[in-house]
C-alpha positions as CSV (number, residue, x, y, z in Angstrom):
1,X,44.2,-11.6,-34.5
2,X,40.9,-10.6,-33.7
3,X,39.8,-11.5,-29.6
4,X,37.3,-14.6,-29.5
5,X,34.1,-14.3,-28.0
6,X,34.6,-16.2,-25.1
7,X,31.2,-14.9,-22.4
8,X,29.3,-16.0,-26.0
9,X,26.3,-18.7,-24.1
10,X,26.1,-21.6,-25.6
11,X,22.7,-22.0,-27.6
12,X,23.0,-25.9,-27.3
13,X,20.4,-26.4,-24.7
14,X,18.9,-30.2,-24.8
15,X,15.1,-30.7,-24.3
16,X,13.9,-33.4,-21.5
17,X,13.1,-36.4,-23.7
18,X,10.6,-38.2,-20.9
19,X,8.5,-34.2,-20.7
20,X,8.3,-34.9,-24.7
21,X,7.1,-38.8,-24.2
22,X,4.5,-37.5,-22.1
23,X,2.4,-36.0,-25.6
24,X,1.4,-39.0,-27.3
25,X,1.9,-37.6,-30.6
26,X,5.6,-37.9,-30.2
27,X,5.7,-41.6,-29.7
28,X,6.8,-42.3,-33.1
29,X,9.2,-39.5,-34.0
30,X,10.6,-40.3,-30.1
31,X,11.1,-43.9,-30.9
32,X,13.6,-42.4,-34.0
33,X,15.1,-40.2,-32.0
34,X,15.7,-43.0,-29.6
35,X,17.5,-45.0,-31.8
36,X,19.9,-43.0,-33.5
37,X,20.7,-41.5,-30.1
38,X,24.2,-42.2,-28.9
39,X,24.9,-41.8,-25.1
40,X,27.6,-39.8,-23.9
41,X,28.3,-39.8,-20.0
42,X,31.4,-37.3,-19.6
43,X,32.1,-34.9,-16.6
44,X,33.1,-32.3,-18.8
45,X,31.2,-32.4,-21.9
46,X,33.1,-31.0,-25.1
47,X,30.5,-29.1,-27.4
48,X,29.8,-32.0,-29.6
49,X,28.0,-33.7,-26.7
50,X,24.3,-32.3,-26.1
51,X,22.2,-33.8,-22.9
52,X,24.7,-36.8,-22.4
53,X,24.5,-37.5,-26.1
54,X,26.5,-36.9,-29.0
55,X,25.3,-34.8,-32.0
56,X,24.3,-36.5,-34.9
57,X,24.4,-33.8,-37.4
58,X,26.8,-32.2,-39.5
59,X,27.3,-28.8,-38.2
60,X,26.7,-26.8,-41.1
61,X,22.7,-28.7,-40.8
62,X,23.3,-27.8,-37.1
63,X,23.1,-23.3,-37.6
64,X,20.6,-24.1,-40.9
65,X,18.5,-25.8,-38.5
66,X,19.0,-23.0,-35.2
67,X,18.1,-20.4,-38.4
68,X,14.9,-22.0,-39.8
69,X,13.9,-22.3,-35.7
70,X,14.8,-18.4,-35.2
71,X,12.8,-17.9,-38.5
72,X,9.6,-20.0,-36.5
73,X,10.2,-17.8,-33.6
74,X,10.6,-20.7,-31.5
75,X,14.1,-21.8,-29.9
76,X,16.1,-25.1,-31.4
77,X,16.3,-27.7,-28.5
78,X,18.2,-30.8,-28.8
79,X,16.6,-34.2,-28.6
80,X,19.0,-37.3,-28.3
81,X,21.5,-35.7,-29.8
82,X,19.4,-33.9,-32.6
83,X,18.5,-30.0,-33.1
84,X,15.0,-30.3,-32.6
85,X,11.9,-27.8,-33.3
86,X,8.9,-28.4,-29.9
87,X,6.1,-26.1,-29.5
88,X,4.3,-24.5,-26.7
89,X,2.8,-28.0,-25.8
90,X,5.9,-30.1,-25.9
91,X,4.7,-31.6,-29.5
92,X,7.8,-32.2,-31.8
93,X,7.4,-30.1,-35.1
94,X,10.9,-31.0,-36.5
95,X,14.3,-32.4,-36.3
96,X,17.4,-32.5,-38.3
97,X,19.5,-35.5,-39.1
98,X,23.2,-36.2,-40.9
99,X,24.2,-33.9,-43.2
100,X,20.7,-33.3,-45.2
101,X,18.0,-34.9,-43.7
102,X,15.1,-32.9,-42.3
103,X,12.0,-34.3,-40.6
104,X,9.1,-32.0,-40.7
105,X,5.3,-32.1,-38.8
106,X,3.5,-29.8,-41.0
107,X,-0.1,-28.6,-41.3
108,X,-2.0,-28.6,-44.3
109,X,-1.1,-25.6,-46.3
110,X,2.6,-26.9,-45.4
111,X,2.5,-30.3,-46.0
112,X,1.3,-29.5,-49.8
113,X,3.9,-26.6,-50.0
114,X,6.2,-29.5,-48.6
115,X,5.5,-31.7,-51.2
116,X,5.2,-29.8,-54.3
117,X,9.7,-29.2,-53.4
118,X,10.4,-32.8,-53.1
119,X,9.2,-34.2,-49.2
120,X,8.3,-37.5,-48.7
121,X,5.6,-38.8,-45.7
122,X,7.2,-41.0,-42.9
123,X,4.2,-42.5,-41.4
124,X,6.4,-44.4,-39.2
125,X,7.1,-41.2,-37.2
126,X,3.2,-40.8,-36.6
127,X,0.2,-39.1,-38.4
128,X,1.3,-35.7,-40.8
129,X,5.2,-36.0,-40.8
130,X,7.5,-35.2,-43.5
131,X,11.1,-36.0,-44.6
132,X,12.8,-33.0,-46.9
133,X,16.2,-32.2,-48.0
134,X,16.9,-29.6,-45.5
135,X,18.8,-27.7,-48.5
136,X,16.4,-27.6,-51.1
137,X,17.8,-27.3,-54.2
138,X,15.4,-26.3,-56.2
139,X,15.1,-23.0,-54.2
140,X,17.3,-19.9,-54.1
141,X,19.6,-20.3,-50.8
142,X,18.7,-16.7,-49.9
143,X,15.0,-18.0,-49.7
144,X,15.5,-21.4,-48.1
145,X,15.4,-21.2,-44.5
146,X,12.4,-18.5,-44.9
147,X,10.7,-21.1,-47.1
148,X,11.1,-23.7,-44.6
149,X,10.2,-21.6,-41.6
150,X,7.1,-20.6,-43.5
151,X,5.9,-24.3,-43.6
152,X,6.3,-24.5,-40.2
153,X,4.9,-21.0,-38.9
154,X,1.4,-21.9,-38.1
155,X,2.1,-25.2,-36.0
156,X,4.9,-23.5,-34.3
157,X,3.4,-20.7,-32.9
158,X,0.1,-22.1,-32.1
């Protein structure tokens, strides 16, 4: 049997939700977040639990998400419990939910790409967000997370 990787660090690293309620155009997607969150206060916090909350998302969403993030260039924080995509500024770009949903800020030229495979707007979560099947059926899975990363290139590295 082959040796586990034990020293591996673990690439669950929780973003401070009051730094991110500090850019106003986070107020709506925050308030989401907010509410699905589901507080966890343990000494000794098994994997699962992220910040003092517990992941909502199925795992397999969980490493799609940390790869369309590592596409971006930018690392996957979680936020309330939720692998979440923030950019230099502290603005949330993204966030995964459940087993398929994916939340998306996008700029132009992604919001029609967005669109033309299916996304939907949710104005509730504030001005130019987006909710997609994270897997993207209509797409090749070899080219998904690259097709999603490329959506969210130009707002993430800006």
């Amino acid at each position: 049997m082959p040796e586990l990787n034990v020293a591996r660090p673990n690439r669950f690293v929780a973003a401070d939700p009051d730094d991110l309620a500090r850019v106003p155009e986070n107020a709506g997607a925050l308030a989401m977040l907010g509410a699905l969150a589901s507080p966890q206060r343990v000494d000794e916090a098994p994997p699962w639990i992220v910040g003092g909350f517990s992941v909502g998302v199925h795992p397999d969403l969980v490493v799609h998400f940390f790869a369309i993030a590592e596409a971006t260039g930018r690392p996957a924080r979680f936020v309330y419990g939720r692998p979440a995509l923030i950019d230099r500024e502290n603005r949330l770009l993204a966030y995964a939910n459940n087993m398929h949903d994916l939340y998306l800020r996008l700029g132009r030229a992604g919001w029609d790409a967005a669109i033309a495979h299916g996304a939907v707007p949710r104005p509730r979560l504030g001005p130019g967000w987006l909710w997609i099947d994270a897997w993207l059926v209509d797409v090749p899975r070899p080219d998904r997370v690259g097709t999603i990363a490329g959506w969210l290139g130009a707002v993430a590295n800006a």
